[in-house]
C-alpha positions as CSV (number, residue, x, y, z in Angstrom):
1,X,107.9,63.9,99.8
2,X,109.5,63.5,103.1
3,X,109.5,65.7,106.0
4,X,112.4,67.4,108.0
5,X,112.1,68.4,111.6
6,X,114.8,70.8,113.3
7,X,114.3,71.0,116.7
8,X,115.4,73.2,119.3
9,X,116.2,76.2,117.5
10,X,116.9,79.5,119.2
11,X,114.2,81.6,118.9
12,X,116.5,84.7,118.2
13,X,116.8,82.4,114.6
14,X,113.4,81.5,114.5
15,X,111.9,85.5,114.8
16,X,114.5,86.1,112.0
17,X,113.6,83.3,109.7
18,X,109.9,84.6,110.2
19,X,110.6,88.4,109.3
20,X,112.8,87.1,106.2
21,X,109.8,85.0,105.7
22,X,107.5,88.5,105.8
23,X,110.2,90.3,103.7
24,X,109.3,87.5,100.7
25,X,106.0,87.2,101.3
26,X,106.2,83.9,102.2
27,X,105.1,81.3,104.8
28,X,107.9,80.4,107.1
29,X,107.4,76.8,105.8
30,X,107.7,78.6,102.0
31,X,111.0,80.3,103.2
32,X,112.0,77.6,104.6
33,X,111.6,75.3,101.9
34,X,113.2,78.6,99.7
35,X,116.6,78.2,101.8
36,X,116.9,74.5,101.4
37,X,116.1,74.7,97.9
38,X,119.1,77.6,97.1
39,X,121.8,75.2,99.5
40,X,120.9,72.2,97.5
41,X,120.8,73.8,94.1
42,X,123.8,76.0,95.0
43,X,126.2,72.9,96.4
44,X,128.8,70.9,95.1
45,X,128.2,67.6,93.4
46,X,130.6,65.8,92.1
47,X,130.4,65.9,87.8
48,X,128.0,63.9,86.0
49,X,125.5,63.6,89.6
50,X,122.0,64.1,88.6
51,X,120.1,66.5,90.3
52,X,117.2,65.9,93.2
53,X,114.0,65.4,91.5
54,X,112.1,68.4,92.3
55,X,115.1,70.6,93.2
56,X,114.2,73.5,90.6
57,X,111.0,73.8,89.6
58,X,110.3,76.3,86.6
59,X,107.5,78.2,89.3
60,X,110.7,78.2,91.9
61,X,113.4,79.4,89.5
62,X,111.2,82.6,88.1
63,X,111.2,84.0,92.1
64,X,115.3,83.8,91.8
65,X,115.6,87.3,91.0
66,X,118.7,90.3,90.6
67,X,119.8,91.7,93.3
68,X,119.8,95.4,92.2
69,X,120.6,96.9,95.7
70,X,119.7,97.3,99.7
71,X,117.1,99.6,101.4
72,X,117.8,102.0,104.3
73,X,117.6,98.7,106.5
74,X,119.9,97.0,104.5
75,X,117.9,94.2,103.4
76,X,118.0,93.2,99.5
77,X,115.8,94.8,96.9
78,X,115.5,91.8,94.0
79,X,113.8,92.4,90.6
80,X,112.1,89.8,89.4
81,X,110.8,88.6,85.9
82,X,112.8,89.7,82.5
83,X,111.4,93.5,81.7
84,X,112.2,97.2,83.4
85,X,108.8,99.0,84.2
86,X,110.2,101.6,81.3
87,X,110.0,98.3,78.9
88,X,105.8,97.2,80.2
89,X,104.8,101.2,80.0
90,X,106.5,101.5,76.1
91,X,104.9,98.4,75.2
92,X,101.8,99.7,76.6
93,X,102.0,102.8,74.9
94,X,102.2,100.7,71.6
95,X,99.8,99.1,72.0
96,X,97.1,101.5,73.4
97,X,98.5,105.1,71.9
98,X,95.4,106.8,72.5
99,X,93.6,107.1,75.6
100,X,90.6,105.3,76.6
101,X,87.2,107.4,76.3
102,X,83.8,107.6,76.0
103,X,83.7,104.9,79.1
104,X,81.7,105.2,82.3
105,X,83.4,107.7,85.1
106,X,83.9,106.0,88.3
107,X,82.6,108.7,90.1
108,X,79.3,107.6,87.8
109,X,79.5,103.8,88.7
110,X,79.4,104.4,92.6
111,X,76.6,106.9,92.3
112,X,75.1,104.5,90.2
113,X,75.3,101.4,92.9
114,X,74.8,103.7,95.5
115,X,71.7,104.6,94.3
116,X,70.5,101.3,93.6
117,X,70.3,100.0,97.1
C-alpha cells in the first residue's frame, strides 16, 4: 500500500475532519481513508477502466449507508445494514413468542457474587 502525506493544512479543516471523524466513529486516519475511498469510487473513468484494487471492499461497502435525514445540528443520520428495527423485533418475536422464565434474577446473580467475596 502506499502512503499519502498532505501537508500544511489549516487547522480550521483539520478540527473538522476530526469531529466528522467522532461523528463515524472513526480514526481520523479511518475517515480519512473513508473520503478518499467515496472520491475514487464516486469519479469518472473513462468506460471499460478497471477499478483500483482495493477501492471497495465488501467490510467498506456495508458502512455506505441511507441517508434518512439531519439532526438538530444538521449533521446526517445514515441507517445502515438491510432491516428496520420493526423488521429485527418481529423476527424476534417469531422466533422467541414466549418470554424467557424460570432463569436466575439479576438482582439474585449480584447478591450471589457479592456474597462470595
Amino acid at each position: 500500500m502506499s502512503n499519502l502525506s498532505i501537508k500544511d493544512v489549516p487547522e480550521a479543516w483539520a478540527a473538522a475532519l476530526r469531529q466528522r471523524a467522532l461523528r463515524n466513529h472513526r480514526s481520523l486516519q479511518g475517515e480519512l481513508m473513508a473520503i478518499i475511498e467515496q472520491a475514487v469510487r464516486d469519479g469518472s473513468s473513462p468506460p471499460g477502466d478497471v477499478p483500483l484494487s482495493g477501492a471497495s471492499s465488501p467490510a467498506r461497502a456495508t458502512r455506505q449507508g441511507t441517508l434518512v435525514g439531519y439532526d438538530r445540528l444538521g449533521h446526517p443520520i445514515m441507517r445502515y445494514g438491510w432491516k428496520t428495527i420493526e423488521q429485527i423485533s418481529d423476527e424476534h418475536r417469531l422466533r422467541f413468542p414466549k418470554p424467557i422464565t424460570g432463569g436466575p434474577l439479576a438482582v439474585d446473580i449480584i447478591r450471589e457474587d457479592r456474597d462470595s467475596r
